[in-house]
ZAMARGU-4260 file (C-alpha; in steps of 0.2 Angstrom, whole numbers, plus 5000, padded with zeros to 4 digits):
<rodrens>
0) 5000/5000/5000 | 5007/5018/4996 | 5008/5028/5010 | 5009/5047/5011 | 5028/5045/5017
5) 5031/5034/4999 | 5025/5048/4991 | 5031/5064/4998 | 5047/5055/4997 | 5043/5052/4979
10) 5039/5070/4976 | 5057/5075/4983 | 5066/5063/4973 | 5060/5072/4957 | 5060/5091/4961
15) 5078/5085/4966 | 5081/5077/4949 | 5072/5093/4940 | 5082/5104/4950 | 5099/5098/4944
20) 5107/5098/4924 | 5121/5091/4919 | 5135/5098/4909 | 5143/5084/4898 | 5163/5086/4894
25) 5169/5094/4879 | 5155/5104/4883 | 5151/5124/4894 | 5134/5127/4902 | 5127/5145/4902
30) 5113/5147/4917 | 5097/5156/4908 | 5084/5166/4918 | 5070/5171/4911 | 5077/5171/4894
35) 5092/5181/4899 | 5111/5173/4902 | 5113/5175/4923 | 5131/5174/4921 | 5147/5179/4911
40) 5155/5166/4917 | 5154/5148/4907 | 5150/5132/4919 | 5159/5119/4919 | 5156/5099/4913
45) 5149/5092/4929 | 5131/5092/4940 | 5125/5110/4942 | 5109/5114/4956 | 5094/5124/4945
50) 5078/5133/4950 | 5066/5123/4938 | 5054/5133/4936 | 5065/5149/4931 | 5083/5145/4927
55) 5089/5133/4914 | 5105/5127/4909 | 5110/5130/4890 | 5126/5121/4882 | 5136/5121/4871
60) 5151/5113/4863 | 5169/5119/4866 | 5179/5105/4857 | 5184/5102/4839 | 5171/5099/4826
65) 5169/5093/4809 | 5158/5101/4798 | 5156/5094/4781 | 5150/5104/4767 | 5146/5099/4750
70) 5150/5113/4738 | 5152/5121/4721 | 5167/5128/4718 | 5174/5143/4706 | 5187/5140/4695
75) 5201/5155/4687 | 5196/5149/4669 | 5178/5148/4674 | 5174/5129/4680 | 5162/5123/4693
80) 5169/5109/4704 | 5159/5099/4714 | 5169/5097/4731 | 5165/5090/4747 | 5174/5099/4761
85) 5176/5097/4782 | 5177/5113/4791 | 5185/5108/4806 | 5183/5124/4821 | 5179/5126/4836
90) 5173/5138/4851 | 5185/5148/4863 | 5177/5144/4881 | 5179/5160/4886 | 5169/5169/4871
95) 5156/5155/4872 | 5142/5165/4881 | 5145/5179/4868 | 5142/5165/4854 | 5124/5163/4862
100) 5120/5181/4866 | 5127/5187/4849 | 5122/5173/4838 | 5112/5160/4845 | 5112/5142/4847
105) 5112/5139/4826 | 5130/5148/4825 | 5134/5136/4813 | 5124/5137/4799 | 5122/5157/4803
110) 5141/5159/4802 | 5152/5146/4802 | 5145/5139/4787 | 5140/5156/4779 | 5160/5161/4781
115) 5165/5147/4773 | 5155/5151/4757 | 5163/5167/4754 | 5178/5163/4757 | 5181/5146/4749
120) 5173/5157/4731 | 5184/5170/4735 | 5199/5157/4736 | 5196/5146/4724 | 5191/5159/4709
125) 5210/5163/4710 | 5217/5145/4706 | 5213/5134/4690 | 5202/5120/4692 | 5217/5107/4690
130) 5225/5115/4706 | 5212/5106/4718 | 5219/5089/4711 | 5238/5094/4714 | 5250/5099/4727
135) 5242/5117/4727 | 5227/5110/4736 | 5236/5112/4752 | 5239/5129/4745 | 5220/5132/4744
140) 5215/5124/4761 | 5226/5135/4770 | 5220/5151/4761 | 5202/5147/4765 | 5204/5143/4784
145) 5216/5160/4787 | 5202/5171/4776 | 5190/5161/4791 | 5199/5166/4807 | 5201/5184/4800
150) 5182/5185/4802 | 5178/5172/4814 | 5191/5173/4827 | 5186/5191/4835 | 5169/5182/4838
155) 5175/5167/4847 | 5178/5153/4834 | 5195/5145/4830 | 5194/5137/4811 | 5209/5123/4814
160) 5209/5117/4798 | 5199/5115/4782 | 5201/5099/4770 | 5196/5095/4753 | 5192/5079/4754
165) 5186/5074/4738 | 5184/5084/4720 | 5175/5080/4706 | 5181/5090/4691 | 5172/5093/4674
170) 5172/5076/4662 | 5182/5084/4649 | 5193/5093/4660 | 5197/5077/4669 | 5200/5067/4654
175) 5214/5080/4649 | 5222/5077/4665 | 5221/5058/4663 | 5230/5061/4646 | 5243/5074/4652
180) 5248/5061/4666 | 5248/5047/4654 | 5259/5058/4643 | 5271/5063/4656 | 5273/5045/4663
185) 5276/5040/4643 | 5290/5054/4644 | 5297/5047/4660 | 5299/5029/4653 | 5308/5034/4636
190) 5318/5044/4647 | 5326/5032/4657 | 5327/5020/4644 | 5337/5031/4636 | 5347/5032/4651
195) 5349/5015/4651 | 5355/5014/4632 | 5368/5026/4636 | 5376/5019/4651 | 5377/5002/4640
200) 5385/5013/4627 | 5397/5021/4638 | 5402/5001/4645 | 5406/4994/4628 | 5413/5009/4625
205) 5424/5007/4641 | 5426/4986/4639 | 5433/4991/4621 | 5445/5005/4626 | 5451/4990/4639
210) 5452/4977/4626 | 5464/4989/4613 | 5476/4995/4627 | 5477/4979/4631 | 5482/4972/4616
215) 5493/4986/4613 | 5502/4985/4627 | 5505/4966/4623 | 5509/4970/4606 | 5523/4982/4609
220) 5531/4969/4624 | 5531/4954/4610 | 5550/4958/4600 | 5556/4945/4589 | 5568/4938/4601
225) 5552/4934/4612 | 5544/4927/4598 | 5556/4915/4593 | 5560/4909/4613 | 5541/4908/4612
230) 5541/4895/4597 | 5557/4885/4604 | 5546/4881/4622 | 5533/4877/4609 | 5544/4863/4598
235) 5550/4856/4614 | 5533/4853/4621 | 5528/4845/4604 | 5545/4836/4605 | 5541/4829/4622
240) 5523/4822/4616 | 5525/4802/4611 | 5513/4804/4597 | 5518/4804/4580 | 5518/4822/4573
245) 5524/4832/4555 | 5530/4849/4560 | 5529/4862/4546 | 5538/4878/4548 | 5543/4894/4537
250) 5561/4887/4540 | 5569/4898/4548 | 5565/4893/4565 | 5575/4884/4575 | 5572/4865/4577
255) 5578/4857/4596 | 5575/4840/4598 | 5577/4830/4614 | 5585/4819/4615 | 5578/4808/4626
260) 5562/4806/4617 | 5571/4795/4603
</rodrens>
């Protein structure tokens, strides 16, 4: 049976619960009375004691987020590219009360996002359309996120970084790229084949030089006394051999015979 104690109890128990918010981490809590901020101090992540029926706690997020934007962007020559792009910002804690009063809780779309527009067309109408695909993206990224703080920052918001994550060029433009890379990677390939024929050349050339010098230096070291001590070791080798053999000279070489081989 429920008793009047059961229920007061029970009463207590949720005026207690009402009268307490919570403030989650990452996050600042702004007290709100009557539709005005009671503070200007930002409350931290923890349990914070209300007035229900007057005061409530508004949050709001202080650590980095990512917001993604799918965008048309400008071109130098004139093209539009199709990009999709994270903003990644976030809110100074102690500027986040001026965010609510100032702007409201739909800072994002209101600015952040609205910023970004500008800036990114202001950017990217000053770099061709085959930029975004090449080292100069970096180049682009940077530009847009320091054109951001210099309208943002005064007000409280940090842009830390803004990334192009994916970029879909015209069709004919992207073809020319596709054919330009081909090209160059043809380019490339003759090219070192070319290096490779001429550092076979340079060998052979090199293996030949060896070859003649050597020769020459054998050449000029064989005189005709050499010669014919050269043919004498050779007659005695033969000399020395027990098969029968006809020796055919010019005549004017010397004939040794052992004498021990008769």
């Amino acid at each position: 049976m429920i008793t009047i104690k059961k229920i007061m109890l029970a009463i207590v128990g949720f005026s207690v619960l009402q009268s307490c918010a919570t403030i989650q981490q990452g996050e600042v809590g702004v007290k709100q009375r009557f539709g005005k901020f009671a503070s200007t101090k930002p409350l931290d992540p923890g349990l914070v004691v209300i007035n229900p029926f007057i005061t409530r706690v508004v949050t709001i997020p202080i650590q980095t987020i990512n917001r993604e934007v799918l965008l048309d962007l400008p071109s130098k020559e004139g093209l539009t590219v199709r990009s999709e792009i994270s903003i990644l910002y976030h809110i100074e804690r102690s500027k986040a009360i001026n965010v609510l009063e100032e702007i409201g809780p739909d800072y994002e779309q209101a600015v952040i996002v609205s910023v970004f527009r500008s800036a990114s067309a202001d950017v990217c109408s000053r770099f061709f359309a085959k930029d975004m695909h090449s080292a100069q993206r970096a180049v682009i990224e940077k530009e847009i996120a320091d054109a951001m703080n210099t309208l943002l920052k005064a007000r409280g918001f940090v842009v830390e970084n803004v990334l192009l994550k994916s970029i879909k060029l015209p069709d004919g433009l992207s073809r020319a790229i596709e054919a330009k890379l081909e090209s160059e990677q043809r380019s490339q390939q003759m090219q070192f084949e070319l290096q490779r024929e001429k550092q076979e050349a340079e060998r052979k050339i090199i293996e030949a030089t060896g070859k003649r010098d050597a020769q020459k230096i054998l050449s000029e070291g064989l005189t005709e006394q050499i010669i014919k001590l050269r043919s004498i070791e050779a007659f005695q080798q033969l000399s020395n051999s027990p098969n029968a053999k006809v020796i055919i000279t010019q005549g004017n070489q010397p004939m040794v015979i052992d004498p021990s081989s008769k």
